[in-house]
ZAGU-111777 format. One record per residue: residue in one letter; x, y, z of N, C-alpha, C in turn. Coordinates in steps of 0.1 Angstrom, whole numbers. Example, Ala and Ser with C-alpha at 12.3 -4.5 7.8 and 13.67 -1.06 7.14 Angstrom:
% ZAGU-111777
+--------+--------+---------+-------+---------+----------+-------+--------+---------+-------+
| nudren | n_east | n_north |  n_up | ca_east | ca_north | ca_up | c_east | c_north |  c_up |
+--------+--------+---------+-------+---------+----------+-------+--------+---------+-------+
|      A |    132 |     -57 |    78 |     123 |      -45 |    78 |    132 |     -33 |    78 |
|      S |    128 |     -22 |    71 |     137 |      -11 |    71 |    129 |       0 |    79 |
+--------+--------+---------+-------+---------+----------+-------+--------+---------+-------+
***
This chain:
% ZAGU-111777
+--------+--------+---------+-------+---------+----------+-------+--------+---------+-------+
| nudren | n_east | n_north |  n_up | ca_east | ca_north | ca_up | c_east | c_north |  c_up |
+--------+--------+---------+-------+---------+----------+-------+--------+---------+-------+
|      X |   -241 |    -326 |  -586 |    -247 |     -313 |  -586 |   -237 |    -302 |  -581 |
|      X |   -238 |    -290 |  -586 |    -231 |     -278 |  -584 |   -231 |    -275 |  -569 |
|      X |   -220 |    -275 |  -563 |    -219 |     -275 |  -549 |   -227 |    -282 |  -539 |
|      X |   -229 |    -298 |  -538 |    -240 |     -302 |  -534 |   -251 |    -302 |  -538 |
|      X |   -260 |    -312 |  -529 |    -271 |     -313 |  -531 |   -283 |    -307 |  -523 |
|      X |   -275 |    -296 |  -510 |    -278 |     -291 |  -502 |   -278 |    -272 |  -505 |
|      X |   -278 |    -274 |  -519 |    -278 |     -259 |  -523 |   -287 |    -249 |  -518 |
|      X |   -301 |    -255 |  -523 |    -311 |     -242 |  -519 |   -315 |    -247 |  -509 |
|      X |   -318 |    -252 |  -497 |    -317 |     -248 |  -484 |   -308 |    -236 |  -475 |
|      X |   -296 |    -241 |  -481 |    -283 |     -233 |  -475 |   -287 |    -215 |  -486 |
|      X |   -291 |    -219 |  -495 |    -296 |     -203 |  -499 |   -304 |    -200 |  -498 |
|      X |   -317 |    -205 |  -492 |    -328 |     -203 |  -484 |   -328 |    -196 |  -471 |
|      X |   -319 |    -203 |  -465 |    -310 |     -199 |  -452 |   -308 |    -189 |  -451 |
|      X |   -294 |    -181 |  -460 |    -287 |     -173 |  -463 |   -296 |    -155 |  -464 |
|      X |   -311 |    -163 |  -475 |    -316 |     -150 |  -480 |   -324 |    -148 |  -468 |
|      X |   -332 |    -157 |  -465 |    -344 |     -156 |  -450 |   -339 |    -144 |  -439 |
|      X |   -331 |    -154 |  -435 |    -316 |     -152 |  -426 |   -314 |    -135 |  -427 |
|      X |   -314 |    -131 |  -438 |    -307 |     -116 |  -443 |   -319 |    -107 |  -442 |
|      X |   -326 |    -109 |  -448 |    -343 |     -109 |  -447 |   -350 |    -106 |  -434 |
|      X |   -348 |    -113 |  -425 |    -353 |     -109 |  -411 |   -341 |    -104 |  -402 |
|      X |   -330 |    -102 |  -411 |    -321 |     -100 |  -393 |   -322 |     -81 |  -402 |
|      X |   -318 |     -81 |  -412 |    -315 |      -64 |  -421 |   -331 |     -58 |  -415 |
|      X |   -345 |     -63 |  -418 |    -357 |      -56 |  -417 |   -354 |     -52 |  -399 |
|      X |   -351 |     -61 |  -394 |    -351 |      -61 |  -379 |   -345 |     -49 |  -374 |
|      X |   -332 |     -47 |  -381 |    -322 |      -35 |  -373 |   -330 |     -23 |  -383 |
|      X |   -332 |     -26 |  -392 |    -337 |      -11 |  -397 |   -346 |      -7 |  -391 |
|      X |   -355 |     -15 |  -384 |    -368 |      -12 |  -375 |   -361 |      -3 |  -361 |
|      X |   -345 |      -9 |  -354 |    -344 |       -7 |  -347 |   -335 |       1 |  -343 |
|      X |   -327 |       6 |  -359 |    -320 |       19 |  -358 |   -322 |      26 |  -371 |
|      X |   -328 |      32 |  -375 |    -333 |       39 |  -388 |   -317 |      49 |  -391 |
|      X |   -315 |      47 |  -404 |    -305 |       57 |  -410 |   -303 |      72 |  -401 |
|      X |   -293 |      80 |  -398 |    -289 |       90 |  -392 |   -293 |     100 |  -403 |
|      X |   -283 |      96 |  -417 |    -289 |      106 |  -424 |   -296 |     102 |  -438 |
|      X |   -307 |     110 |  -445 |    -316 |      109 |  -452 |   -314 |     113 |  -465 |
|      X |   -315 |     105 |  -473 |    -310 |      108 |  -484 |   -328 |     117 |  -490 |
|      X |   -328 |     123 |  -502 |    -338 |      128 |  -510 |   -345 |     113 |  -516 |
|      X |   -359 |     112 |  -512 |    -366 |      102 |  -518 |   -367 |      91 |  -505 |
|      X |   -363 |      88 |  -499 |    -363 |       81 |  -486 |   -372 |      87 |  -471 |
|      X |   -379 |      74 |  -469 |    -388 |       75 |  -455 |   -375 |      76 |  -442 |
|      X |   -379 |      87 |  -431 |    -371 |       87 |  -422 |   -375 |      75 |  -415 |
|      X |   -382 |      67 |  -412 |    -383 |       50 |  -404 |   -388 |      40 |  -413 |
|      X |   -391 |      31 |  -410 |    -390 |       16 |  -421 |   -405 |      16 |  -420 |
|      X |   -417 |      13 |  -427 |    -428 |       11 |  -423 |   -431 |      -2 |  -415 |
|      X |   -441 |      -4 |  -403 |    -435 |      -11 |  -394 |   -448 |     -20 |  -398 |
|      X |   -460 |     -24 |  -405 |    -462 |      -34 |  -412 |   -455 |     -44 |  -423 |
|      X |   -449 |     -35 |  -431 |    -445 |      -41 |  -441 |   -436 |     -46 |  -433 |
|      X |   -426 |     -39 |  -427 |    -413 |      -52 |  -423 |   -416 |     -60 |  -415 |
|      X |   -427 |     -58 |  -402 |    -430 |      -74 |  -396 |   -434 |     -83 |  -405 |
|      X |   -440 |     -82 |  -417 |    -443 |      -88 |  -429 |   -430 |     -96 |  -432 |
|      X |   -419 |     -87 |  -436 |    -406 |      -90 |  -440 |   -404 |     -98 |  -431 |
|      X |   -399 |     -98 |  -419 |    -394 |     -101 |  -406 |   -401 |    -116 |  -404 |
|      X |   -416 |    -114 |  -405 |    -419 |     -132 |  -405 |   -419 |    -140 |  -417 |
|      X |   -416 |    -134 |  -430 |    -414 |     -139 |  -447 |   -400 |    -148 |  -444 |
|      X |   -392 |    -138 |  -436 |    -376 |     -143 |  -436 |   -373 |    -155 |  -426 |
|      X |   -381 |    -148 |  -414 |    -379 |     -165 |  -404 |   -383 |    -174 |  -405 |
|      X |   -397 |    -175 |  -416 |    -401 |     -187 |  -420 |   -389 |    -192 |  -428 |
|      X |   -388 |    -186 |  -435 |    -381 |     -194 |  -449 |   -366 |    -198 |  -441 |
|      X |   -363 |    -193 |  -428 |    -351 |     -200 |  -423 |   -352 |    -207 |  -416 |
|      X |   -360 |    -212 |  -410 |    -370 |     -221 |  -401 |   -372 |    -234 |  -411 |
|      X |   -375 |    -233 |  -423 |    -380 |     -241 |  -431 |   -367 |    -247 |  -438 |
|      X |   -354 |    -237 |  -439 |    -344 |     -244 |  -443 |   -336 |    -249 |  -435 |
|      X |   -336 |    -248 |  -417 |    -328 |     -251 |  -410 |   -337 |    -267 |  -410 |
|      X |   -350 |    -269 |  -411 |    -354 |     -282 |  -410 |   -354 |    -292 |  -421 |
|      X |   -351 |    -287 |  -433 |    -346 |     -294 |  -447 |   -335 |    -295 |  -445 |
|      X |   -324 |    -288 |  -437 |    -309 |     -294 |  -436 |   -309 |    -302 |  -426 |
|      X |   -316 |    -302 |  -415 |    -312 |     -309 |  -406 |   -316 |    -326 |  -411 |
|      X |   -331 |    -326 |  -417 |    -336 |     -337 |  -419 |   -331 |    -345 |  -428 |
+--------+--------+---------+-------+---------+----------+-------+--------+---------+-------+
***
């Protein structure tokens, strides 16, 4: 198989991983400056949403790699 057999875990990982750590700092330093069409803070439903979407799915691939 194309780079292992350990592919989509390690890309499960990767996107989760990106997924909760990116929603996390936007929560906790919002952009300085504002572009036209953009909210000045992150909506803070939707990204705890994001935030536990992401640590599941890295939680779930740290335990498909390990096992």
């Amino acid at each position: 198989m194309f780079l292992g057999a350990d592919l989509l875990p390690w890309l499960t990982l990767a996107i989760g991983g990106a997924l909760a750590a990116g929603t996390l700092l936007a929560l906790i330093r919002p952009p300085d400056k504002i572009k036209d069409g953009d909210l000045p803070v992150a909506p803070l439903g939707r990204s705890l949403i994001q935030i536990l979407i992401g640590t599941v799915a890295s939680i779930w691939a740290i335990a498909s790699l390990v096992s």
